[in-house]
C-alpha positions in Angstrom: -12.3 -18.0 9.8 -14.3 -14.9 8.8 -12.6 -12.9 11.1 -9.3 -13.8 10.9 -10.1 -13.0 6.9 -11.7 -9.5 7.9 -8.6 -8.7 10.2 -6.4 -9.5 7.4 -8.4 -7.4 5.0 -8.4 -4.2 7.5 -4.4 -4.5 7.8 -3.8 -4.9 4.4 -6.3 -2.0 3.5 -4.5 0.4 6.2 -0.9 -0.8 4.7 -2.3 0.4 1.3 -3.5 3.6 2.6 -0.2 3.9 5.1 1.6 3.2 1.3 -0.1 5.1 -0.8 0.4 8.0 1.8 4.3 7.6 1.9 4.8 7.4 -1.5 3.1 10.6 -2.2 5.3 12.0 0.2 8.2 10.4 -1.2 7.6 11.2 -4.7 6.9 14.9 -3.9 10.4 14.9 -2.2 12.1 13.6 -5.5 10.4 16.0 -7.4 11.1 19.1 -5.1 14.5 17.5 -5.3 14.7 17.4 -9.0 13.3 20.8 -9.1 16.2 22.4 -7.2 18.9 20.1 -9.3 17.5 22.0 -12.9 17.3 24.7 -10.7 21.3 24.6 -9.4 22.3 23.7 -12.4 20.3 26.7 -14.7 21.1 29.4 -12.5 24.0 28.4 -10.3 26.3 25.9 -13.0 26.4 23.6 -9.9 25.1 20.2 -9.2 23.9 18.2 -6.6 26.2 15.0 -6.8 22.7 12.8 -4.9 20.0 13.7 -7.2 20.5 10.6 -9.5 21.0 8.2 -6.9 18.5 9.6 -4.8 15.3 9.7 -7.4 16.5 6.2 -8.7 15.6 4.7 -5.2 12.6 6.5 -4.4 11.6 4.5 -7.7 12.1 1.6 -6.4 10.9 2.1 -3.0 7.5 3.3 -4.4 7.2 0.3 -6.6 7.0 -2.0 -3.9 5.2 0.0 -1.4 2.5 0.7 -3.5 2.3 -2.2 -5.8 -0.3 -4.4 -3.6 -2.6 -1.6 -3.8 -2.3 -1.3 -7.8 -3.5 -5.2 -7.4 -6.3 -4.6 -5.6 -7.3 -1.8 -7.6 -6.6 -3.6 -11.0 -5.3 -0.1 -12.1 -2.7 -2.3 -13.8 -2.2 -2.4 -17.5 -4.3 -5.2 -19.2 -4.9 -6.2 -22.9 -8.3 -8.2 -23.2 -9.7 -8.1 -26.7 -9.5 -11.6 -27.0 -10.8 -12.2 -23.6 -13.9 -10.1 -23.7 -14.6 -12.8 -26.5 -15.5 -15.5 -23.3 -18.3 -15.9 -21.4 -18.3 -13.8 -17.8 -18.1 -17.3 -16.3 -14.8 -18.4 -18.6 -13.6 -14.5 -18.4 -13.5 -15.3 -13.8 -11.9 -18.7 -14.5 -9.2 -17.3 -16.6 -8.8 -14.1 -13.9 -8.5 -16.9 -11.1 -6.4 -18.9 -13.0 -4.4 -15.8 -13.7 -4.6 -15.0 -9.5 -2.9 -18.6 -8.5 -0.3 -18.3 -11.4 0.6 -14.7 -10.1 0.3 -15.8 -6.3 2.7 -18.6 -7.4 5.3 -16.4 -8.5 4.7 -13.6 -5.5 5.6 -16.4 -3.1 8.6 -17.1 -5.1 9.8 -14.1 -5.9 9.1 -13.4 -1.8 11.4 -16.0 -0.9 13.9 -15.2 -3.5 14.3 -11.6 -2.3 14.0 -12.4 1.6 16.6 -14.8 1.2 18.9 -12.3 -0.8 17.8 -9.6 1.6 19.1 -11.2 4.7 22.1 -13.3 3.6 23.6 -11.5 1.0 22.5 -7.5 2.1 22.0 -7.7 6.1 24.8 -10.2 6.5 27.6 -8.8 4.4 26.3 -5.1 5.0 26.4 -3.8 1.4 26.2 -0.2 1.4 25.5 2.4 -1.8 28.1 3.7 -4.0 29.0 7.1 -4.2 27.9 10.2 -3.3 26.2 8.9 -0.4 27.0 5.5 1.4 24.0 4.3 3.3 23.3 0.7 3.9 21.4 -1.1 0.9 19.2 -2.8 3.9 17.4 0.5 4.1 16.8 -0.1 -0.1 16.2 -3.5 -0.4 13.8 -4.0 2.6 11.1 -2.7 0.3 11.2 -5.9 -1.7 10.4 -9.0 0.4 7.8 -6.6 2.3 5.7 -5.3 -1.1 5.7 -9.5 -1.9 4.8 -10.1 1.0 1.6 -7.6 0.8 0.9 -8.8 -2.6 1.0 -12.8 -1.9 -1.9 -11.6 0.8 -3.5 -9.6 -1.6 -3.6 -12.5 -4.0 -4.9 -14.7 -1.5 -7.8 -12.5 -0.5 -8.3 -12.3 -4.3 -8.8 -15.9 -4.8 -10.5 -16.5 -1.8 -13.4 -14.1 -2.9 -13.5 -15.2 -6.9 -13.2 -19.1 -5.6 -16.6 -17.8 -3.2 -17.9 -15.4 -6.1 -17.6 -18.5 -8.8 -19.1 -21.7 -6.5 -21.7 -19.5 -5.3 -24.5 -19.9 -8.8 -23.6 -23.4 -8.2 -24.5 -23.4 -4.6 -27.8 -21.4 -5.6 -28.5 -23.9 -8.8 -28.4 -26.4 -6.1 -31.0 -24.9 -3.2 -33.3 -24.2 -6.0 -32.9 -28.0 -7.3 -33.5 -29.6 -3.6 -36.5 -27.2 -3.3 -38.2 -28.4 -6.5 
């Protein structure tokens, strides 16, 4: 089981990297883009009829890519004034709580957006709107695959607080048996 855990752990550590890696690139294309849109459009009094469109779904592609890896990092946003109040033990309850309510709605969420991605995008092949057709496959792939990567991320999450929190129990017992 350890192993199958620690193979898990390495591919969802080198998808985060692989992530974080093309949605740098990404984002440094939307922006070179956007640069030369201000720039047409200052110098020239012409613009480029993709821009929009474009930037708007390198959005969302980043979002998903990289959203497993703002999990892991917890470099999301958090308000916990009232929960710096617990106890560290009630303060891990509450996150692991938290982890199973979030993993709850990953795996729906998942399924929601698989479902939608094969029957209603793959199936009836939706493509963009103008300026640029291109299949909305290509788009919406990023959805079910950045649940996906977060449901595993959740898991590995509970896994080690569910270890981190039995564990003074474990050790409260061993002392007790050796008394």
């Amino acid at each position: 089981m350890r192993k199958t855990v620690k193979v898990i752990e390495v591919i969802v550590n080198n998808w985060n990297r692989l992530a974080i890696t093309i949605s740098c690139l990404i984002v440094i294309l939307a922006m070179l883009v956007i640069i030369a849109e201000v720039a047409a459009r200052k110098f020239f009094n012409y613009s480029f009829q993709f821009v929009m469109q474009f930037s708007g779904y390198t959005l969302f592609a980043v979002t998903f890519l990289c959203a497993a890896w703002v999990l892991r990092d917890n470099a999301h946003l958090s308000v916990t004034f009232i929960i710096d109040k617990f106890s560290k033990r009630h303060r891990a309850v509450h996150d692991l709580i938290l982890k199973i309510l979030g993993f709850i709605v990953c795996v729906f969420l998942f399924s929601i957006t698989a479902h939608y991605l094969v029957n209603n995008v793959i199936a009836t092949k939706i493509s963009t709107e103008y300026p640029i057709r291109f299949p909305l496959a290509y788009i919406y792939i990023w959805m079910p695959i950045g649940w996906l990567v977060i449901v595993v991320e959740y898991l590995l999450q509970i896994r080690q607080d569910l270890k981190s929190l039995l564990k003074p129990r474990q050790e409260k017992a061993n002392a007790e048996k050796i008394t």
